[in-house]
N, C-alpha and C positions, 0 to 999 in steps of 0.2 A: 413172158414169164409169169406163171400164176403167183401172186402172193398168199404168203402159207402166214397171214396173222390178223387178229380181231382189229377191226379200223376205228374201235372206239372204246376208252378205259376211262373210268370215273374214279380213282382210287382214294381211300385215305389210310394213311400209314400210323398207326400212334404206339403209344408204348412209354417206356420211360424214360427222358431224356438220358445220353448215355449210350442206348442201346442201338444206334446207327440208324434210325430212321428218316434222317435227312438224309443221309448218303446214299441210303437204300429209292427215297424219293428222285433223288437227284441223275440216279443208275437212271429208273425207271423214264423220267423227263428226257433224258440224253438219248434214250432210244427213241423217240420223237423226233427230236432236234436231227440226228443224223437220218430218218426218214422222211423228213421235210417234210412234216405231219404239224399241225396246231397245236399246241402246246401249254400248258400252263401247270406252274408248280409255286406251291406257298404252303411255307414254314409256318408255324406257328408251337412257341414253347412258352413253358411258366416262368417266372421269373429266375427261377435257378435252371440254367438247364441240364444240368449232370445231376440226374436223379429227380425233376421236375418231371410235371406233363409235356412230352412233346410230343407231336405229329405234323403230318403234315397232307398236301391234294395234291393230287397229279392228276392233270384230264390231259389225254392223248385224242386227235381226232383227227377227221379228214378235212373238216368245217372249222369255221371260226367260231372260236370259244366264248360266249358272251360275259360270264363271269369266273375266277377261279374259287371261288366257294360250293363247295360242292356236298348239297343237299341229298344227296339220294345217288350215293356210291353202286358199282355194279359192282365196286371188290374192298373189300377190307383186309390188312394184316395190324393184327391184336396183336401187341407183346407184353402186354399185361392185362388183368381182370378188368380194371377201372374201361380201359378201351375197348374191352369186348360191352361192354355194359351201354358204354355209350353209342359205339357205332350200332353194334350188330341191329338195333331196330331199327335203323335208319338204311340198309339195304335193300335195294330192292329186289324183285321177286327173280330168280332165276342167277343172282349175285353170285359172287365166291367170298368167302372168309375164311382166311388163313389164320392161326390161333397159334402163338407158341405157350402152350400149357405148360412149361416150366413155370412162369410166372405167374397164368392165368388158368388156375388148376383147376375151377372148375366149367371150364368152357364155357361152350355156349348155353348149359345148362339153366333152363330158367329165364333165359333171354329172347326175348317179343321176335322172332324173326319172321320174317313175309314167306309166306309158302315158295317152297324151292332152291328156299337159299344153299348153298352147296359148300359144307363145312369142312374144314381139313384143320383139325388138332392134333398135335405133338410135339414133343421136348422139344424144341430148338435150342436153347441155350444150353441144354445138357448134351445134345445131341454136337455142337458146335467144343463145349471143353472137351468131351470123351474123344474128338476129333483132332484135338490139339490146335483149332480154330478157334481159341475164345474170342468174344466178340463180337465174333461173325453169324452170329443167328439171324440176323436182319438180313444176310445174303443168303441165305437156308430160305427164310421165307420166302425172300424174293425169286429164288430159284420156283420155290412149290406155285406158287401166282403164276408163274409165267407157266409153267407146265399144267396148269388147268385153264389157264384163259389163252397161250399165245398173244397176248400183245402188241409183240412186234416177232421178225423172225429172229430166231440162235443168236447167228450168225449178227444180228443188229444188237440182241442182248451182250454178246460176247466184246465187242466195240463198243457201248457204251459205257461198261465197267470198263474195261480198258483204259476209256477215256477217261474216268472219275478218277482212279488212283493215279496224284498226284506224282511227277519225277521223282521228289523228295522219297517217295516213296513207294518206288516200286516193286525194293519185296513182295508187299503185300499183296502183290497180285496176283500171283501163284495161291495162296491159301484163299483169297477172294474164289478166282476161280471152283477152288474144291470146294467150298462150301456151297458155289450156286450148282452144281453139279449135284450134291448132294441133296440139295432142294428137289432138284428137276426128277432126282430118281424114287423118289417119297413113294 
């Protein structure tokens, strides 16, 4: 069985605490964990984290991972300006950056990127209310990432969101789902 996904992801997620990017990281780690791939995922927020800086690293690999600090992302998702500022130079050449330019309106405009980076800007968070998905632009991106790089397969995406949303709460994983969908179809 040929495998249909990239065997190696460097990611950082940022944006503003609030906005699901640890969950969104956590999605992304889970698809590792159940391909029994290397793994490594670390948080990191400001001291307030609802409305703070938060992000976070995801490295997915075939290899063991020597540290989770991750200097020189092959993908970024920006969900606001402040993070498009910070990561986008630190990409490397041939990368993906995903931008929700609701927050981060003026994109990548202006920002040091290494030749080839491969940009993907638009509303997610408007794109996510006008859906009746508030909140969920963090799975919007996550959808658009995974449909430019493959990471792991669907079918492995589709099971590790699964697995993320909590019993307590499994509503939510019906609109989960539509929102990565509507990622994937950008």
């Amino acid at each position: 069985m040929a495998e249909d996904f990239n065997h190696e992801l460097l990611c950082v997620l940022s944006g503003f605490g609030g906005q699901g990017l640890l969950f969104a990281g956590k999605v992304m780690a889970n698809t590792g964990l159940l391909d029994g791939r290397h793994v490594s995922w670390m948080p990191s927020y400001g001291p307030e984290m609802r409305g703070g800086t938060a992000n976070c690293s995801v490295s997915l690999s075939d290899e063991a991972i020597g540290t989770p600090f991750i200097t020189k992302p092959t993908a970024v998702i920006a969900m606001n300006q402040p993070s498009v500022e910070k990561f986008g130079p630190t990409i490397v050449s041939g990368g993906t950056m995903v931008i929700d330019s609701t927050l981060a309106m003026n994109g990548a405009e202006g920002v040091d990127l290494a030749d080839g980076v491969n940009v993907f800007a638009f509303k997610a968070t408007e794109m996510a209310e006008e859906a009746g998905l508030k909140g969920l632009a963090n799975i919007i991106c996550l959808g658009k990432l995974w449909a430019e790089t493959h990471f792991c397969t669907r079918e492995t995406l589709d099971a590790a969101l699964a697995k993320c949303v909590p019993p307590s709460k499994q509503h939510l994983l019906e609109p989960n789902r539509k929102a990565l969908q509507m990622g994937i179809d950008l």
